[in-house]
C-alpha positions, 0 to 999 in steps of 0.5 A: 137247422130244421127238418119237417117230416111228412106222414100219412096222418096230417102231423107236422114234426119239425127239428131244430137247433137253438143256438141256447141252453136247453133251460133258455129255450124251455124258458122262452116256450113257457114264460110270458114275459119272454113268448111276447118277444117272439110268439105273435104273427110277423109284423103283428103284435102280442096284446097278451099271454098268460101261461100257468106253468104245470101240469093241468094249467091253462095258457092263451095268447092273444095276437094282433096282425098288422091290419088290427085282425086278432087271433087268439089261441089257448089250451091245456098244459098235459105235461110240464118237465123243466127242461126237457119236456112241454105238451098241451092242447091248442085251440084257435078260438073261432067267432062260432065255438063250433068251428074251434078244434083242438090240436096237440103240441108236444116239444121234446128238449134236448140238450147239445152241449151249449145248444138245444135240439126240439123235436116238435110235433103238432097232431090232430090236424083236420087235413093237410092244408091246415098242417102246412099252414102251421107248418108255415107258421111254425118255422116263421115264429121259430125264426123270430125265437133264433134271434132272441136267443143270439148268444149274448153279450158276456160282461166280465166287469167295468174295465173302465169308467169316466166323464165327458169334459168341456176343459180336459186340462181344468178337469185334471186340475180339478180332480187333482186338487180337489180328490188327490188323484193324479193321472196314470196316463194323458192323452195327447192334445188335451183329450182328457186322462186316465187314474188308476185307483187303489183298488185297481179299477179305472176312472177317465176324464175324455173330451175337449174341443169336443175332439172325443165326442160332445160333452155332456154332463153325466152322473152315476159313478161312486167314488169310495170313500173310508169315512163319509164326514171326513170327506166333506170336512176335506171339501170345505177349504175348496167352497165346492157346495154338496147338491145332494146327500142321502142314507140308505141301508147299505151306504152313506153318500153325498154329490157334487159337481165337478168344474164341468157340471158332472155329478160326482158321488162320494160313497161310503159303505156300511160295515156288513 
């Protein structure tokens, strides 16, 4: 919701509710990386931002609109209270310095339970159409930054990971011969499997007759492993070639390639 309220003086007040915590909302007026996702003209670009977060710290932003014109704008942090309070001078540079004027933004942050509340105040304005103006500029970025802070997704863990086959039924076999695991449950049609692990985490096999989706070889699971070495030793009577093996700090790994050309990486974790 947002409320504009209008004074005597050319000042533009402006209340609005994000749908974030208050600390997100801080972040998103005070970091760089996060302001060129939202802090730019519509349809335009952010070539730049620079922000040095504390009292006395300088800031710029520079803007492109869709026709290539730029507009550049900076100033002077006077206050920086993470996360409830950011004040600073703005200034719009001009082709002739004197035309540039400064203004003054002050943003209050208030928490509202999950949500955040600013009040947002722009004073020094040289009369009442440069306020609308900004007014109408505001409430437009202020629109972009609702939808970046949408809630997002919140992951709890991998309920379930798998691979695309071409064979479902010469997959099963492979994995059963191969790595000892027996499905838990068969899709009908010989769509593929599922295997419950030991450690209570969940492996798929899907595909075939391309009745799931098109088969495309992929790689990125780890299976573990207690000891490394004796794996492969297991692998030898199968004649299955090891395509990649490497050490790092925390683990040793070695892949394969399953009978559908997936990689399949057995790992073994360092003691901690």
């Amino acid at each position: 919701m947002t409320t504009n309220t209008e004074t005597a003086a050319p000042t533009l007040t402006i209340r609005r509710t994000f749908q974030a915590p208050r600390e997100r909302v801080f972040a998103a007026f005070t970091t760089p990386e996060i302001m060129r996702e939202w802090h730019g003209p519509p349809g335009g670009t952010i070539a730049n931002v620079t922000f040095d977060a504390r009292p006395g710290g300088k800031y710029r932003i520079e803007m492109r609109s869709p026709d290539g014109e730029e507009y550049n704008v900076g100033g002077v942090i006077s206050e920086f209270r993470s996360p409830e309070l950011l004040a600073y001078s703005f200034r719009w540079e001009e082709d002739d310095p004197q035309l540039e004027r400064d203004t003054y933004v002050r943003i209050e942050f208030v928490a509202k339970g999950e949500h955040t509340e600013i009040l947002f105040t722009h004073t020094g304005f040289a009369g009442i159409e440069s306020r609308d103006r900004h007014d109408e500029g505001w409430n437009a970025l202020f629109g972009r930054l609702d939808a970046l802070l949408v809630p997002p997704v919140r992951i709890k863990g991998i309920d379930l990971s798998g691979y695309m086959v071409k064979d479902a039924p010469r997959a099963i076999a492979w994995y059963r011969s191969v790595l000892g695991l027996e499905p838990s449950m068969t899709y009908p049609d010989d769509r593929g499997a599922e295997y419950e692990l030991p450690d209570g985490t969940m492996f798929g096999l899907w595909g075939g007759g391309g009745k799931v989706m098109p088969f495309q070889p992929s790689n990125g699971i780890l299976f573990a492993v207690d000891d490394l070495e004796v794996a492969l030793t297991q692998l030898a009577p199968h004649g299955i070639p090891v395509v990649f093996r490497s050490e790092t700090p925390n683990c040793y790994l070695a892949m394969i390639n399953d009978s559908e050309g997936n990689s399949v990486t057995l790992h073994q974790r360092k003691a901690r």
